[in-house]
C-alpha positions as semicolon CSV with decimal commas, in nm:
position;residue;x (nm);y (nm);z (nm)
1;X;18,947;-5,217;8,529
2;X;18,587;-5,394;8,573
3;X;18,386;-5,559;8,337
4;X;18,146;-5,773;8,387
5;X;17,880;-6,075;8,204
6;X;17,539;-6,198;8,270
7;X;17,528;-6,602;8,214
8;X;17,182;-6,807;8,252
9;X;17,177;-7,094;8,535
10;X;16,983;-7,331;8,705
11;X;16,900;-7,071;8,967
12;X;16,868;-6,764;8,722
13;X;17,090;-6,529;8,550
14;X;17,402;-6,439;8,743
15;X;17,612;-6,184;8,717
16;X;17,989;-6,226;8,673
17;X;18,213;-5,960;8,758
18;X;18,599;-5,940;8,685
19;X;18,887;-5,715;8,741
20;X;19,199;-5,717;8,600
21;X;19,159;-6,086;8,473
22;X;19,016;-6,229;8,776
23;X;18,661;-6,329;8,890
24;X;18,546;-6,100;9,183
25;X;18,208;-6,121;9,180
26;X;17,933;-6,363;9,094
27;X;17,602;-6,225;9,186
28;X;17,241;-6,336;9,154
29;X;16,928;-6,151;9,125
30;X;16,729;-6,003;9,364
31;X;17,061;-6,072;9,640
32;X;17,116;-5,906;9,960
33;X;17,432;-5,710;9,933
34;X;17,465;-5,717;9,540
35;X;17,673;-5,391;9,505
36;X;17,522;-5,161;9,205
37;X;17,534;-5,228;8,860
38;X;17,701;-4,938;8,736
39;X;18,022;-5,090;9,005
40;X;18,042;-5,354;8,750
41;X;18,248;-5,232;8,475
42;X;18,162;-5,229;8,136
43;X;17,969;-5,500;7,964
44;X;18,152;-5,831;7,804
45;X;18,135;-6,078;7,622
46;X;18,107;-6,410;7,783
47;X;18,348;-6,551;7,638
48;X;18,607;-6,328;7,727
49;X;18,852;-6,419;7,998
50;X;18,752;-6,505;8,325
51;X;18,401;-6,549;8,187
52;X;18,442;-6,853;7,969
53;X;18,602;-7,059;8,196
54;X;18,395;-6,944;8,549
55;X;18,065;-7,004;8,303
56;X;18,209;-7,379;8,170
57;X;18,308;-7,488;8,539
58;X;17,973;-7,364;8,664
59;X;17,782;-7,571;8,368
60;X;17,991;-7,873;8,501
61;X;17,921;-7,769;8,861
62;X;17,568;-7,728;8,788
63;X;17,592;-8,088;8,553
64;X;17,694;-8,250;8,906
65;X;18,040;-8,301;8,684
66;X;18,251;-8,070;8,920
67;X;18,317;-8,053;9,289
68;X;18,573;-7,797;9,363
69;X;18,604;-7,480;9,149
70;X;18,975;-7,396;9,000
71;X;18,886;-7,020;8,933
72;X;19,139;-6,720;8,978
73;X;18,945;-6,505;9,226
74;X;19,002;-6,189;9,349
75;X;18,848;-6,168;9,683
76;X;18,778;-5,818;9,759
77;X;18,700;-5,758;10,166
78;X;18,889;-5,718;10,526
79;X;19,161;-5,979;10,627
80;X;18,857;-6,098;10,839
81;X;18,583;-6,121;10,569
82;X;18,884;-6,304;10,342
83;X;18,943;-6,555;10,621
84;X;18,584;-6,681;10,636
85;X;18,560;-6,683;10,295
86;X;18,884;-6,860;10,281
87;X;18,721;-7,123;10,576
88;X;18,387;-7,195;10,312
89;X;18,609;-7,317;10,007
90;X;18,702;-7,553;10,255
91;X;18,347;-7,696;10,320
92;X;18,338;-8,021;10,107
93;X;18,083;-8,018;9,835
94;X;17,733;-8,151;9,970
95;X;17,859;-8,089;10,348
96;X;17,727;-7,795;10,533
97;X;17,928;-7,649;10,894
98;X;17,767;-7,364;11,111
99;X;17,897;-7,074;11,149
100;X;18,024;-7,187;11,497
101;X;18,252;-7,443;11,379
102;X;18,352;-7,187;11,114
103;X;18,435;-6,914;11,397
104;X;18,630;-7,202;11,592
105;X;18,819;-7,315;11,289
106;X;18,945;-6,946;11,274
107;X;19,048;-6,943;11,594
108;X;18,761;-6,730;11,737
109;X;18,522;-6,934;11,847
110;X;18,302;-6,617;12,030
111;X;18,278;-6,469;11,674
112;X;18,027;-6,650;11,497
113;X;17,809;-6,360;11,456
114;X;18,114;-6,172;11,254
115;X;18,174;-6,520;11,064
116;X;17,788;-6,478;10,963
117;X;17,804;-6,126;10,862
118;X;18,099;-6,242;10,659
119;X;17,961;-6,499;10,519
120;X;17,658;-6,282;10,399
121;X;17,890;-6,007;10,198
122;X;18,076;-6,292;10,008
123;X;18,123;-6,123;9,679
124;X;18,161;-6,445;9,457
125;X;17,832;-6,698;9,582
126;X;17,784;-7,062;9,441
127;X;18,209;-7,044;9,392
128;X;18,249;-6,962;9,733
129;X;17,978;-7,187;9,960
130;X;17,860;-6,969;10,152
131;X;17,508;-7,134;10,104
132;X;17,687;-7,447;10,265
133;X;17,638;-7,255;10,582
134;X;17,359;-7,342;10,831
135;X;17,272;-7,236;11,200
136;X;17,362;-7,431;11,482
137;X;17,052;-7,609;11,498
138;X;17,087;-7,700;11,160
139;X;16,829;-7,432;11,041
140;X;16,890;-7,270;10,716
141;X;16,954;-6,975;10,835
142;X;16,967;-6,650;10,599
143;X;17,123;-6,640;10,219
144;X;17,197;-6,350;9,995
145;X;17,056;-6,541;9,738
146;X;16,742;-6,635;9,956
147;X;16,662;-6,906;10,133
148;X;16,454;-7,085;9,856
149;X;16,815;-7,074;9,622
150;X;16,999;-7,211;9,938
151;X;16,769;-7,506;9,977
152;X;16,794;-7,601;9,649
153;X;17,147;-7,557;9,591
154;X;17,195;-7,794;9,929
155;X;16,963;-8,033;9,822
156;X;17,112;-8,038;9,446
157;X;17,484;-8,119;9,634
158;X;17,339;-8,396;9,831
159;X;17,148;-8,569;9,547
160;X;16,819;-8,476;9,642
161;X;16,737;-8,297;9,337
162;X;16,835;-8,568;9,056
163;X;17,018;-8,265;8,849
164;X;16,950;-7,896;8,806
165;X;16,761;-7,820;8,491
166;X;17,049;-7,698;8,228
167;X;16,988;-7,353;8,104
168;X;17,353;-7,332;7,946
């Protein structure tokens, strides 16, 4: 069963989405891919289980307090899809790779074009990096999220933006 929470952030409301007692989606507005609401579940309090703790890790997150997320997910996709998504929790915060070294890391070094369509149906964004994912020139290259989010969330992990403005 679904249910899901709307939390305010740094980079506007997101929507959190759980089933059976595990994050599976985190979704912002106006993103490329976000499914439709009524897939969601019912409505929840946020402080209801996942919600509490995903919203308290991403206050710290967004408080420059946290590095690595500690969620239960449930990541939702193809064996494919959940190896890529597997490969970005393994980007170290403020470090970006490109979806090249991703696709060699895998083993598939040909298939950076699937790692990128991956990478852009990643059901659970900010938790899972996929924003720490440029092009080989070093371009940002497209974000669900849009590239404006994606700049700033790079530039927040790298200290360029003293701290995101807390909406929490």
């Amino acid at each position: 069963m679904k249910q899901h929470t709307v939390i305010d952030s740094p980079y506007g409301a997101l929507t959190l989405v759980a089933e059976n007692g595990a994050l599976c989606g985190l979704y912002m507005t106006e993103q490329r891919h976000r499914p439709p609401e009524e897939t969601f579940g019912a409505p929840s309090s946020p402080d209801a289980s996942p919600f509490a703790e995903a919203e308290e890790q991403l206050e710290a997150y967004f408080e420059g307090e946290l590095k690595d997320f500690t969620l239960g997910l449930a990541l939702n996709g193809t064996p494919f899809q959940r190896a890529v998504w597997d490969q970005l929790r393994e980007i170290p915060y403020g470090e970006t790779r490109t979806y090249g070294e991703l696709a060699a890391a895998l083993g598939t070094p040909n298939a950076s074009r699937a790692v990128g369509l991956a990478n852009g149906r990643n059901p659970i964004g900010i938790i899972v990096p996929c924003h720490r994912v440029i092009g080989a020139s070093g371009s940002l290259t497209g974000y669900g999220g849009g590239l404006e989010r994606k700049r700033r969330l790079l530039d927040f992990e790298r200290g360029a933006e003293a701290s995101a403005p807390a909406l929490f």
